[in-house]
BAMI-872689 format. One record per residue (C-alpha): residue in one letter; x, y, z. Coordinates in steps of 0.1 Angstrom, whole numbers, padded with zeros to 4 digits, always signed. Example, Ala and Ser with C-alpha at 12.3 -4.5 7.8 and 13.67 -1.06 7.14 Angstrom:
! residues 2
A+0123-0045+0078 S+0137-0011+0071 
! end
This chain:
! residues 71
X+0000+0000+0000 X+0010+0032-0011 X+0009+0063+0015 X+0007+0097-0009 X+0028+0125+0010 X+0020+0166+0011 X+0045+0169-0024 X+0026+0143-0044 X+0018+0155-0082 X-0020+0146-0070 X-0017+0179-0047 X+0001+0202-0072 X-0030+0223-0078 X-0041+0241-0043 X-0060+0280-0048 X-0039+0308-0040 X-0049+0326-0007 X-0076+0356-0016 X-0045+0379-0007 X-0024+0374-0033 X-0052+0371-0061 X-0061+0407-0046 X-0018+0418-0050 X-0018+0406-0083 X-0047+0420-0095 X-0039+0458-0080 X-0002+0449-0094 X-0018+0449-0124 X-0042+0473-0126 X-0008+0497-0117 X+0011+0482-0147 X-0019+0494-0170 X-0022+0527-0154 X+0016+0532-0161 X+0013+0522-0194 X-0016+0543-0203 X+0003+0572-0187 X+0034+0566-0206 X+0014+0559-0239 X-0005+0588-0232 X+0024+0616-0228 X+0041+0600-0258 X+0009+0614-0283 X+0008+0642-0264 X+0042+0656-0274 X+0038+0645-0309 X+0032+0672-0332 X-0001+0682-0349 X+0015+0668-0385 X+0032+0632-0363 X-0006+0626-0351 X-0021+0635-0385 X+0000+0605-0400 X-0009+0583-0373 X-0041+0583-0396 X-0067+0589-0365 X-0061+0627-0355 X-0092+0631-0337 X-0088+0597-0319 X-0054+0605-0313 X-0065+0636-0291 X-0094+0623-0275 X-0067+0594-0265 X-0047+0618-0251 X-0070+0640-0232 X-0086+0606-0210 X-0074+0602-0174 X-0048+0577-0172 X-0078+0552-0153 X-0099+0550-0186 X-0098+0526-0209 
! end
């Protein structure tokens, strides 16, 4: 007879406490907000002929005019 111990593969897959879902999740949501902020400066210091070849001018500005917390 065969005892299976703690390490066993059968025991691999055990849910992560709610803490760290909720850390990774804010982690996240930070990550995005930096990279809507960084994304967002960038078209703001293009010039009015740069965003006109982007191809979407007025998108382009309304992009850049959002808070960094909207998508």
């Amino acid at each position: 007879m065969t005892t299976q111990s703690a390490s066993s593969p059968e025991n691999v897959f055990v849910k992560p406490p709610l803490g760290h879902l909720l850390h990774k999740i804010v982690v996240d949501t930070v990550v995005e907000w930096r990279r809507r902020i960084r994304s967002r400066r960038e078209l703001a210091v293009l010039s009015e002929l740069e965003v006109k070849d982007i191809g979407y001018p007025a998108r382009a500005e309304a992009e850049k005019a959002k808070p960094f917390w909207q998508p």
